[in-house]
N, C-alpha and C positions, 0 to 999 in steps of 0.2 A: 498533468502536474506542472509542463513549463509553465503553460497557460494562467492557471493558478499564482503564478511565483512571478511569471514578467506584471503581470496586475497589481501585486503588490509590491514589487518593487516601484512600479511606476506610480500607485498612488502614495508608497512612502516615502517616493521623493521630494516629490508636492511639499514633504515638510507640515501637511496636518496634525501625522503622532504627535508632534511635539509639543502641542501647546497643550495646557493642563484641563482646559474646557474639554477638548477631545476624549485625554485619559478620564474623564471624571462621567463626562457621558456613557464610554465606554465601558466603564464599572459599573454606574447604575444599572446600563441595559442588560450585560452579564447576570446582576441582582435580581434584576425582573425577569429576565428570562430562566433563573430558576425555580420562582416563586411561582412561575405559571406551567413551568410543568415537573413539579415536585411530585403529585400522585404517579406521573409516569415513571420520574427516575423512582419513587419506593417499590412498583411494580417491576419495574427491571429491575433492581438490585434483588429482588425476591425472589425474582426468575431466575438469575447468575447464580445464586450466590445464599439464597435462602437467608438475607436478612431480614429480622425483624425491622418494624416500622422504628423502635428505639433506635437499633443498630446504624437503620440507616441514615439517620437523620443525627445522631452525636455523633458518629465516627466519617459519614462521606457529606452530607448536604448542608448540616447547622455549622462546620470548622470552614466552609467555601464563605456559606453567609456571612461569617463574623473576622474572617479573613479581608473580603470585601470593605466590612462597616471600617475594619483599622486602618486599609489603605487610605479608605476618603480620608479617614482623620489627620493622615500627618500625612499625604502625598508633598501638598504646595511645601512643606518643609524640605521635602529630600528631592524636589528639584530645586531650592535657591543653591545658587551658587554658592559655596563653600570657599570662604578666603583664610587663607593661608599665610599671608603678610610675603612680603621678597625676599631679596637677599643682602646680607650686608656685604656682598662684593656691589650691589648696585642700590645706593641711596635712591629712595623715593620712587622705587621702581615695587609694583604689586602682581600677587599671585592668587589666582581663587582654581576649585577645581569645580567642572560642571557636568552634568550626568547626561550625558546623550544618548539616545535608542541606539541598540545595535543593528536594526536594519529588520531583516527575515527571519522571524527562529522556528526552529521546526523543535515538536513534542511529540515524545512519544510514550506513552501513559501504559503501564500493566494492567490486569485482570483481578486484582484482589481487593485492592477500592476502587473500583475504574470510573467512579465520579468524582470521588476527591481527588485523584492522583493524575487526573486531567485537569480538572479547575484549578486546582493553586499556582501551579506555574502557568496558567492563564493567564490568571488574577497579575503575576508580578509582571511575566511577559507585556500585559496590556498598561500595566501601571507606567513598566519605563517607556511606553511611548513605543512598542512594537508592531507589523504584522505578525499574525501566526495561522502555522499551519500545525494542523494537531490530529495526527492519528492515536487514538484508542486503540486498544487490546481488540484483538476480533474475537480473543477466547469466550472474552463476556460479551457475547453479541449482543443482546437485549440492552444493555446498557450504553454501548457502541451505538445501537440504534437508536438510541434518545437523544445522547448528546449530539449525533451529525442532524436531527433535525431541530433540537433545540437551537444550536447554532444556525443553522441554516435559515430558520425564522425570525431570527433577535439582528445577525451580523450580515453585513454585507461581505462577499469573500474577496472582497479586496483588503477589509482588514481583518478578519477570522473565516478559514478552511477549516473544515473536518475529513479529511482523507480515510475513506474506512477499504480495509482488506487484508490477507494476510499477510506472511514474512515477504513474500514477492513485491506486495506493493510495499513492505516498508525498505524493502531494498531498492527500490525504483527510487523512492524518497530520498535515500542515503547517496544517491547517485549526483544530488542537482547539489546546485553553493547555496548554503545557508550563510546567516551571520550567527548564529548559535543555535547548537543542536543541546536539546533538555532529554536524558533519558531515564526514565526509573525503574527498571526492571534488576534482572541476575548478572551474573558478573560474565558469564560465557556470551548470552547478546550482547552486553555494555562494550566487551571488546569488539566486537566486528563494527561498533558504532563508533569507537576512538577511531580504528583503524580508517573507516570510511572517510570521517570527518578527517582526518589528518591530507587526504589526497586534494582537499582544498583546504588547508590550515585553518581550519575552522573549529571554533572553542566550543568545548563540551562541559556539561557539566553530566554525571553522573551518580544517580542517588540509589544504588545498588543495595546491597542485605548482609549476609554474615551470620556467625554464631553469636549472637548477643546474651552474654552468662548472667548470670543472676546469683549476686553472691547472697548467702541468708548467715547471721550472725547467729549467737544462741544469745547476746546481748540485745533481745528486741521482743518487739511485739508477735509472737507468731502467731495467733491468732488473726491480727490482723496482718502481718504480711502475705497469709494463706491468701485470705481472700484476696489481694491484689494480684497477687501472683495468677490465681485463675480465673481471675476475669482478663487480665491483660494476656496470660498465653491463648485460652481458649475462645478469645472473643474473635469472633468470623473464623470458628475452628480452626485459628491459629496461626490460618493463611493472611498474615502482617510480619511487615520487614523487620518491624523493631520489639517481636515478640522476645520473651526471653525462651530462649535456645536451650540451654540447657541448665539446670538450679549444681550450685555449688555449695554444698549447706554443712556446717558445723556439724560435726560428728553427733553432739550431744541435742542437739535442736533434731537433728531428721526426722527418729522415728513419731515424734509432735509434731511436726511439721507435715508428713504425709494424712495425719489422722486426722488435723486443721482440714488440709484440700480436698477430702473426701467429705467433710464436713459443707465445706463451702461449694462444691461441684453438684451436690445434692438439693446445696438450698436455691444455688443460680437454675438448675436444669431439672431439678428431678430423680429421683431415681431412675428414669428411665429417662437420659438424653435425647433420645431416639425422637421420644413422642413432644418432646421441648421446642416450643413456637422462637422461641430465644435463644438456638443453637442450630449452629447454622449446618451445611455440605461442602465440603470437597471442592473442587471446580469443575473437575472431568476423569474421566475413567483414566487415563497416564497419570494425572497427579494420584488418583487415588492407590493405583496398583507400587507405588514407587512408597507410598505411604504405609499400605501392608505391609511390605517387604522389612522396612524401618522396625516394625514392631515384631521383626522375629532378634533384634540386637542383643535383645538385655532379658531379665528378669519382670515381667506386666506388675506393677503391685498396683494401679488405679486403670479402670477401665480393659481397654483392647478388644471393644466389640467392633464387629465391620458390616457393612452390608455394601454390597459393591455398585447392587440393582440404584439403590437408596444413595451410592455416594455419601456414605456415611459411615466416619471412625468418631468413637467413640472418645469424652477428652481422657487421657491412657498417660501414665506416670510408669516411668521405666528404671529399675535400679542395673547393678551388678550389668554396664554395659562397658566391653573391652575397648583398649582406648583407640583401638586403631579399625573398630564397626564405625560403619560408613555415615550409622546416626552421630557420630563425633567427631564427623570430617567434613558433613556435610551440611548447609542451611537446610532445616527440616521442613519447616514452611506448612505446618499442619498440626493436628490435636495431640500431638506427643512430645512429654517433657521427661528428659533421660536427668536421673537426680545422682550426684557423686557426693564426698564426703570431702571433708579437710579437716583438719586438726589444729592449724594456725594460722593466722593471716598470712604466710611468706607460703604456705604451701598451695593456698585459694590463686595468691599472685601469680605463684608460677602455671596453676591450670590455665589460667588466662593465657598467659603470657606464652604459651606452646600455640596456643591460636592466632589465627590471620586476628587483625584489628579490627574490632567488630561495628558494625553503625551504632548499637545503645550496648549501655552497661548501664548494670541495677543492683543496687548496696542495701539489704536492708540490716541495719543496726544503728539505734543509738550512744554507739561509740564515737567520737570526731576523731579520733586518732585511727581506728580503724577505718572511717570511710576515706580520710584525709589521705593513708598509706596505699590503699587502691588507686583514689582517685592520681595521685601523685607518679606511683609507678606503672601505671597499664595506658596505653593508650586506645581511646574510641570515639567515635565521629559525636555522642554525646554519653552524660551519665544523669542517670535518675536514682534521687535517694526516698528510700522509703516509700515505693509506689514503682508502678511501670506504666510506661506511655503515655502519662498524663505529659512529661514535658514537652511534647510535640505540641500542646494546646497554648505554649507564652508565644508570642507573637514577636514578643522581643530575643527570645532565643533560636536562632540560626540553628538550621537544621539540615544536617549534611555526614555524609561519613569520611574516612580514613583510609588511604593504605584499598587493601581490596572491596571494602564497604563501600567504597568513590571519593569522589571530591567534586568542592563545590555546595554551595548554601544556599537555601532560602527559606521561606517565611519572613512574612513582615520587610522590614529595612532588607534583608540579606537577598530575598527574591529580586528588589525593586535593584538593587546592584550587583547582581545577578545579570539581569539581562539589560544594562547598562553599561557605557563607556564613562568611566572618570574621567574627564578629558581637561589636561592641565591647561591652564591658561596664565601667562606672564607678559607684565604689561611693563614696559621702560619707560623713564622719563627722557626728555626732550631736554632737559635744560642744560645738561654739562654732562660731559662724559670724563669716568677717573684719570685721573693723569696717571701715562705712562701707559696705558693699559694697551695702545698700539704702538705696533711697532715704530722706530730701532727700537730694540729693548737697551737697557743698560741694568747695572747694579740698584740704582733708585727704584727704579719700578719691580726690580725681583724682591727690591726691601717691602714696597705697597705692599706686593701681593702674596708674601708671606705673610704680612700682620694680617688680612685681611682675610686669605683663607684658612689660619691656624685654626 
């Protein structure tokens, strides 16, 4: 690993990152070297994670490609320098601010898209003008195994490492100076990753998970908010950060609204999930046995079949669960969605609002005054109206959480200043400097320099 890290430090002293030729070759190659081994990442994702060729390709491979196509678009934009004008304590004197690479970053990518959630902070990391070193998930070993040779073919490892192995090696990792550590996992690693990172002050970003609620109005479409709601909980069986956690639904809307998702879980999978080529497994026998246990909380009213051999839960709608079951305290991270009731806008607010700050919140109603009052009084790292998880797909919305969900942004712009320094620059003129402004002081110049910093 030094070896690795004195290599890239030494070639990104050189100062190559930095010119836009570099970052722009360095994209395309990342581009090609997906395009050339896409059948492999669809084969490991199918082997991890039992996704469909669909699955894998909207949700981990097509959002890398088009992630890519956007940086080219407007890179040479967000490295021109950015002028700012001076100051009116110094006529004629100018300011701009300029985005420089942060040096070394180290990544470290989860198990639940482990192609997407490697590649995007890639993509920014390689945009600002970085080395990186990037350890993948070993949970998803098949997938692990593509990217360390996909990289290893396309990059030379002076400017992209792939470090594959378990928590050992990413604590050996945690060990060396970074100039910025990227993590996306749970919020119990993310802390031993601030803590590590802080023994060399070194800036973290953290894109962690949460209970992300899902409010449902009985002022809406519920037919169609059904089916969003079950494709975006149960899509990769649920195992996604910014799934909704748990539905918070007008008293009067529920029992339509359960009869919608049954309706819609039948037309997406089948009556029989099980045998469904576009319904995915589990990750491992730990996530799954933690998963059973989850569906003893509440009342089953959709689903709650298991098969353990199969790593496979069935997608399972859970009522009448007490508030202090550990499916209500806990990020579920899998095919069960526990449903509550409310009665008013102020009583939905306050179910929120007893929760840690969640990465996504999802409003569905045609009301603006009610989405207005959520958005307005709950705080989350983003919100989505009328639909779930599509807004991870704008480019131009920053995507990051709050509070215990993390902090810290990217996609698009927010990635490329992410792993960027803004680094101010102020230029003086030469030709006079203000009078009084050196010492003796007297009363004349304390007069200047009140008018002029008022």
């Amino acid at each position: 690993m030094k070896n690795i890290i004195e290599k890239q430090q030494e070639f990104f002293a050189s100062g190559e990152t930095k010119s836009i030729n570099y970052r722009i070759q360095m994209l395309r190659t990342l581009r090609k070297a997906i395009l050339d081994f896409e059948e492999e990442i669809f084969d490991a994702l199918h082997a991890d994670l039992k996704k469909s060729k669909l699955d894998a390709y909207t949700a981990e491979i097509g959002p890398c490609l088009g992630e890519i196509t956007f940086v080219l678009r407007h890179l040479k934009k967000w490295m021109k320098p950015q002028k700012v004008g001076g100051s009116r304590l110094f006529p004629l004197s100018g300011g701009w601010i300029v985005s420089e690479p942060l040096g070394i970053s180290l990544i470290l990518s989860p198990w639940n898209y482990p192609f997407r959630l490697s590649v995007l902070p890639l993509i920014a990391s390689l945009a600002a003008g970085n080395c990186i070193i990037l350890k993948p998930s070993e949970i998803s070993k098949n997938t692990e195994s593509v990217i360390a040779k996909m990289i290893s073919k396309h990059f030379s490892d002076r400017s992209v490492s792939v470090v594959c192995g378990g928590p050992d090696t990413a604590q050996k990792l945690l060990e060396q100076k970074f100039d910025h550590i990227f993590f996306t996992g749970g919020e119990t690693v993310g802390k031993v990753v601030m803590k590590a990172a802080a023994l060399h002050a070194t800036p973290v970003t953290l894109e962690l998970g949460g209970k992300s609620p899902c409010i449902v109005d009985e002022n809406c479409n519920l037919q169609r908010a059904a089916k969003r709601i079950v494709w975006g909980k149960f899509l990769n069986a649920g195992q996604t950060c910014v799934a909704p956690d748990f539905l918070v639904v007008h008293k009067n809307a529920k029992e339509k609204l359960i009869r919608e998702m049954k309706k819609w879980i039948e037309k997406f999978y089948g009556e029989r999930p099980y045998e469904s080529a576009d319904y995915g497994r589990i990750i491992n026998e730990s996530h799954f046995d933690r998963l059973s246990k989850l569906l003893k909380d509440g009342s089953v009213v959709l689903g709650g079949q298991t098969n353990r051999k199969e790593l496979y839960i069935s997608p399972s709608v859970i009522e009448n669960v007490p508030e202090n079951a550990s499916l209500m305290n806990e990020e579920i991270f899998g095919p069960i969605l526990p449903i509550l009731e409310f009665n008013n806008v102020s009583e939905a607010i306050d179910l929120i609002k007893k929760k840690s700050k969640p990465l996504a919140l999802y409003i569905f109603s045609q009301d603006k005054e009610f989405q207005q009052r959520i958005i307005s009084e709950t705080s989350s790292g983003g919100v989505c109206i009328n639909d779930t998880i599509v807004h991870l797909t704008v480019p131009n919305l920053p995507f990051g959480g709050v509070g215990k969900s993390g902090f810290g942004r990217y996609h698009g712009k927010a990635g490329f200043d992410t792993f960027s320094n803004p680094k101010s620059v102020f230029r003086q003129t030469m030709l006079f400097d203000i009078p009084k402004r050196f010492p003796p002081a007297d009363k004349v110049g304390l007069k200047i320099l009140r008018y002029l910093l008022k």
